[in-house]
Backbone as CSV, one residue per row, in Angstrom:
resi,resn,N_x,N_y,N_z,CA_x,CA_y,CA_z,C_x,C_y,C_z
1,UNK,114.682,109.540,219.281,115.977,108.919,219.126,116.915,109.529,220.167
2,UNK,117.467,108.529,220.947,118.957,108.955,221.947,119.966,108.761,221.799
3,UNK,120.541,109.609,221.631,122.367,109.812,221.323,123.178,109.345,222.829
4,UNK,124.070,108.596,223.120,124.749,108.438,224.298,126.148,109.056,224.209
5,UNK,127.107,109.056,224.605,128.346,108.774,224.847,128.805,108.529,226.571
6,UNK,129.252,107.232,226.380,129.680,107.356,227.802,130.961,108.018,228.643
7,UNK,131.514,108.374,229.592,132.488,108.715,230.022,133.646,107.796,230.008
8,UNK,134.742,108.772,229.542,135.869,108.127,229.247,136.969,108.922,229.490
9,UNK,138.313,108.614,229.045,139.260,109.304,229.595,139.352,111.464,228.743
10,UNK,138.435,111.324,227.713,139.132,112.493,226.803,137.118,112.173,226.378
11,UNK,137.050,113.654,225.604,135.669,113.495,224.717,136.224,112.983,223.191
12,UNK,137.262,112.942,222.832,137.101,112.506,221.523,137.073,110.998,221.737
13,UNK,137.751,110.201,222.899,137.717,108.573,223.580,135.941,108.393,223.704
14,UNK,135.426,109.461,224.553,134.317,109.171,224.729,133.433,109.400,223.520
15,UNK,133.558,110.264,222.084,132.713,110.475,221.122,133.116,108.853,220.372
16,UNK,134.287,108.227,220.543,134.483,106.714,219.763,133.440,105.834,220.053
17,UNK,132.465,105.792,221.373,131.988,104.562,221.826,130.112,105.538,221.933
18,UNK,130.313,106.729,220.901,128.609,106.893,220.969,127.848,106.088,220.402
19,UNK,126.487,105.990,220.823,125.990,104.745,220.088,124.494,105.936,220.022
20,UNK,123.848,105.479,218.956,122.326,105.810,218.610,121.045,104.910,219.029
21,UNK,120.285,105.083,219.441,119.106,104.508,220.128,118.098,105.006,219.435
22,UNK,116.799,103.832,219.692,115.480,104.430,218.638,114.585,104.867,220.171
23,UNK,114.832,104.851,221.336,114.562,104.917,222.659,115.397,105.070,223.775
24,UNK,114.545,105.493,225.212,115.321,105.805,226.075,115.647,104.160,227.062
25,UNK,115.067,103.329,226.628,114.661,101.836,226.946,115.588,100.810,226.576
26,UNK,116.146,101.405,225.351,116.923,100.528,224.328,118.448,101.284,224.983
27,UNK,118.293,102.030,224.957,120.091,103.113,225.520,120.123,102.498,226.801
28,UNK,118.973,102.857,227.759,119.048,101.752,229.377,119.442,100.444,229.312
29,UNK,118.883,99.508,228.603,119.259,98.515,227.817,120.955,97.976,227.832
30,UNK,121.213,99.140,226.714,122.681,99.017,226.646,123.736,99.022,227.516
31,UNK,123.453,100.384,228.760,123.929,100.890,229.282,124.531,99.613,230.621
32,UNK,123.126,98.958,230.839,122.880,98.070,231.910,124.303,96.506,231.426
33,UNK,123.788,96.108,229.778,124.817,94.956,229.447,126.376,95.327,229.619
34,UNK,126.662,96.826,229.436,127.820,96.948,228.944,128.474,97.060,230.144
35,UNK,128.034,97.996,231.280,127.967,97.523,232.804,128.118,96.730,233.418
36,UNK,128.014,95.000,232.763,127.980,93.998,233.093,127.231,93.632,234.767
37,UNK,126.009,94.133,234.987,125.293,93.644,235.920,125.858,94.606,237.231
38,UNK,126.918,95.627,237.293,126.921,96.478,237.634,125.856,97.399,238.403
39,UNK,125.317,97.731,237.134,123.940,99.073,237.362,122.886,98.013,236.586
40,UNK,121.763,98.443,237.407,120.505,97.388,237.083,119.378,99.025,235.989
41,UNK,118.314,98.747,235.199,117.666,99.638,234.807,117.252,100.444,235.807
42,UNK,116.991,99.917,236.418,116.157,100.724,237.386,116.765,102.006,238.198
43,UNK,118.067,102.021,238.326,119.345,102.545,238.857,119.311,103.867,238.127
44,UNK,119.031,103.551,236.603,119.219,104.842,235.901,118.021,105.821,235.467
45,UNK,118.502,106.959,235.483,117.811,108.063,234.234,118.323,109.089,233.876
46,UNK,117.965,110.098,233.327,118.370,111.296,232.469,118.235,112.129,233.307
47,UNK,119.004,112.938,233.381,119.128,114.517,234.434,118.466,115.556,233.544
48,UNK,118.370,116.794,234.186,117.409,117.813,233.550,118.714,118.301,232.471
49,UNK,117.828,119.437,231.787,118.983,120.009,229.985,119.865,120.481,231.280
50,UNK,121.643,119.917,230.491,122.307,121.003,230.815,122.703,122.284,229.393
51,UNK,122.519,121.604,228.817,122.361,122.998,226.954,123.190,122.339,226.343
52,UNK,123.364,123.086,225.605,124.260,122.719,224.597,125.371,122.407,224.388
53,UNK,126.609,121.674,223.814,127.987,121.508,223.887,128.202,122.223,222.651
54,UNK,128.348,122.598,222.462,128.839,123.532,220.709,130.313,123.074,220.517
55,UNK,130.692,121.969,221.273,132.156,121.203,221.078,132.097,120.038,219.863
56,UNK,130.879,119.744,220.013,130.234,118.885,219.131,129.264,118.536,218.480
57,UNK,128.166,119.800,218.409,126.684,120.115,218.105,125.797,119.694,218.744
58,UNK,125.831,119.099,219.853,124.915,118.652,220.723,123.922,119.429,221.354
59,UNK,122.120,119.345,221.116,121.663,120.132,221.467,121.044,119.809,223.111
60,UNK,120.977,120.933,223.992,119.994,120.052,224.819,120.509,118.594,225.886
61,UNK,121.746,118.564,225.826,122.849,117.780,226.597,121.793,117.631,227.735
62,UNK,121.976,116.014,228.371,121.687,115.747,229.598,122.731,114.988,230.507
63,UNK,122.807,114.601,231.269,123.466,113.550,232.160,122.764,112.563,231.936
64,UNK,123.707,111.108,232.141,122.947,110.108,232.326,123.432,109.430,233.627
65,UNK,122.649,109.565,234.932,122.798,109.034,236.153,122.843,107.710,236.277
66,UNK,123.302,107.145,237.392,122.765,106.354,238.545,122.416,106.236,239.835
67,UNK,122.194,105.655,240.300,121.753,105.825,241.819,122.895,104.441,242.885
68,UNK,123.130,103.952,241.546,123.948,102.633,242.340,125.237,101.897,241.610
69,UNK,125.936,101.121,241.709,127.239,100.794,240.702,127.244,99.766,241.868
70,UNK,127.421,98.431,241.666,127.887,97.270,242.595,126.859,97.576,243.673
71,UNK,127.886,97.305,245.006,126.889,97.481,246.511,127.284,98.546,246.943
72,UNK,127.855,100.044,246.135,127.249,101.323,246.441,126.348,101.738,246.054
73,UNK,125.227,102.132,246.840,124.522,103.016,246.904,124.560,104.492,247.183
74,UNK,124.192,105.595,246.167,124.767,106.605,246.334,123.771,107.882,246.802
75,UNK,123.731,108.683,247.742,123.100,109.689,247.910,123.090,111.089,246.862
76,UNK,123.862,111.255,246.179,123.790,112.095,245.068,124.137,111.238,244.368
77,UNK,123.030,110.814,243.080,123.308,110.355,241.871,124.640,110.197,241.099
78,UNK,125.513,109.567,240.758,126.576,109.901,239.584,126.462,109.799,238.302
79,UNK,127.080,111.052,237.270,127.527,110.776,236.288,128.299,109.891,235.490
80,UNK,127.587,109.261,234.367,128.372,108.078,234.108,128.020,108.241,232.372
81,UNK,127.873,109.145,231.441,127.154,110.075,230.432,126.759,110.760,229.883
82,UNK,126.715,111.034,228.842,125.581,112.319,228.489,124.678,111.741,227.218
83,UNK,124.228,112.370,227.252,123.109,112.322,225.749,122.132,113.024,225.779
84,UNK,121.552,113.297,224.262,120.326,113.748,224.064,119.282,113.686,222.815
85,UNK,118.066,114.092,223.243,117.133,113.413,222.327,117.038,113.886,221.255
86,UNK,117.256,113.308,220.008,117.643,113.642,218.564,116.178,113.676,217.854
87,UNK,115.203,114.534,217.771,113.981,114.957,216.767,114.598,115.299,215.401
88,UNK,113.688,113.970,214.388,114.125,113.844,213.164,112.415,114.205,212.391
């Protein structure tokens, strides 16, 4: 299971619009509609652990990249996320 939140102006703005996933497929998924054709799947993935946020119990925090947004293409990936994988 993947926890998202996307970037927003504040983390409590950005903890309003977390969403839960039963996959990393289904969160890409999301990520791509809400984007509106923006960022394609393929554009994205998960960055290595950055640890923990103890702001909000989050274990195991990642980034969630892209490689592209419209007709930039980017040489260092951007942040556009975080999440991480929830073992139940």
């Amino acid at each position: 299971m993947f926890v998202y939140r996307p970037y927003r102006g504040s983390l409590e703005e950005s903890l309003k619009h977390k969403k839960i996933f039963s996959t990393k497929e289904e969160m890409f998924d999301y990520i791509v509609k809400e984007w509106e054709g923006l960022i394609c799947k393929e554009d994205l993935y998960i960055g290595e652990i950055l640890g923990d946020d103890y702001r909000i119990g989050w274990k195991n925090c990642r980034y969630v990249l892209t490689k592209r947004c419209g007709n930039e293409h980017y040489a260092i990936p951007q942040a556009i996320g975080h999440c991480f994988e929830k073992w139940e």
